[in-house]
N, C-alpha and C positions, 0 to 999 in steps of 0.2 A: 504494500500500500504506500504510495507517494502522492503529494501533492504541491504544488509550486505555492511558493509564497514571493511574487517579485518585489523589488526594492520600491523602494518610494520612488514617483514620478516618473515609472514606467507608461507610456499611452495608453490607455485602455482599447486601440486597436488594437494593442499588441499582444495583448494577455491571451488568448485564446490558441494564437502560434506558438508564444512562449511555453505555454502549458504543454502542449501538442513535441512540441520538440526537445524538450525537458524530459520525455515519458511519462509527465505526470497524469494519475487520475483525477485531480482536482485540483482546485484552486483555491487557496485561503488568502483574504485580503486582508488587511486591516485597516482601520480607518483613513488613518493618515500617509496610504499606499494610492489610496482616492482623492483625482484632480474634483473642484468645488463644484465643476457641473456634473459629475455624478450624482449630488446631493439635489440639483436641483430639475427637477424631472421635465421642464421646459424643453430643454435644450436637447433629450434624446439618448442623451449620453449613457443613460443607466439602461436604457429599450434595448441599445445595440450591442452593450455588453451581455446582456444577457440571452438577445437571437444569436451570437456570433456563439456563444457557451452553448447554447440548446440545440445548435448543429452538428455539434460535435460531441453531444451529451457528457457537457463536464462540468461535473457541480460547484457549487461556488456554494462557501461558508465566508460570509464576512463578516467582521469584528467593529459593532460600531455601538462603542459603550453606552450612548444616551443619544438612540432617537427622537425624543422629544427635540432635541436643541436645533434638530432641521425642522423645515414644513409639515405642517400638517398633513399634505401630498405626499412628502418624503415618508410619515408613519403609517400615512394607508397603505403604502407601496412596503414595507417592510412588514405589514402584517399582512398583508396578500401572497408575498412571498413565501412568507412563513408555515404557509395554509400547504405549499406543492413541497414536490420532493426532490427539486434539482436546487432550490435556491434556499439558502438561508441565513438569516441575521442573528449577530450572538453580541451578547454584553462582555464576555470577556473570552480570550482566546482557547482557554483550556476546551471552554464547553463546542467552541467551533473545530478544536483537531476532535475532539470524540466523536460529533455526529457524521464529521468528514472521514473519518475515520470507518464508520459504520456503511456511509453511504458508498464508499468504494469495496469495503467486501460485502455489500451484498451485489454490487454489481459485477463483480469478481465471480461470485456463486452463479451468475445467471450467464454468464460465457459461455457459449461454447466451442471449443476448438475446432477449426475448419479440417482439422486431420481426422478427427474423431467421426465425422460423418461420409458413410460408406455406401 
C-alpha cells in the first residue's frame, strides 16, 4: 500500500500524473499542499482535481483541520465528499493514512490479475 503525499505548491494539474508515476495508490494532501482556489469552489479548481482522480480511480484523503474557516460552499463540498468512497476530508492526518490506508487494500482485494484469467 502507497500513497503520494507531494510537496507544497505542487499544480494540482499535476497531482494525478505524479500519483500515477510514483506507483502510488492514493493520494494524501494536506492543507497547506492546496493552492487558495482549491478552497474556493468558483474557480473549478477543486471539480478538476477530483475528475482528473476519478479517471484514474485514485482516492484522495485530505487533511484540512477546520473547514468551517472556508465557505460555506467549501463545507457543503467537504461533506458531500465525505458521503462517497473515492474522496475524503480529515481533521488530522493520522485518521486520513488509516482510511487511505483501508481504501487501497480493499481495492487491492478486488484486483484481478490479467494472468489469472484463462
Amino acid at each position: 500500500m502507497t500513497w503520494f503525499a507531494p510537496p507544497s505548491g505542487m499544480a494540482l494539474d499535476q497531482l494525478a500524473t505524479a500519483c500515477i508515476e510514483s506507483g502510488s495508490e492514493g493520494l494524501l494532501l494536506d492543507e497547506n499542499a492546496l493552492p487558495p482556489d482549491f478552497f474556493d469552489l468558483s474557480t473549478g479548481a477543486a471539480g478538476t482535481l477530483l475528475h482528473e482522480l476519478g479517471k484514474y480511480r485514485i482516492p484522495l484523503a485530505a487533511v484540512v483541520p477546520d473547514p468551517a474557516a472556508y465557505s460555506p460552499a467549501f463545507q457543503d463540498f467537504v461533506r458531500e465528499s465525505n458521503r462517497g468512497h473515492r474522496v475524503r476530508f480529515f481533521t488530522d492526518r493520522a485518521q486520513a493514512e488509516a482510511w487511505l490506508a483501508r481504501v487501497v487494500d480493499v481495492a487491492d482485494a478486488h484486483r484481478v490479475d490479467p494472468a489469472s484469467r484463462s
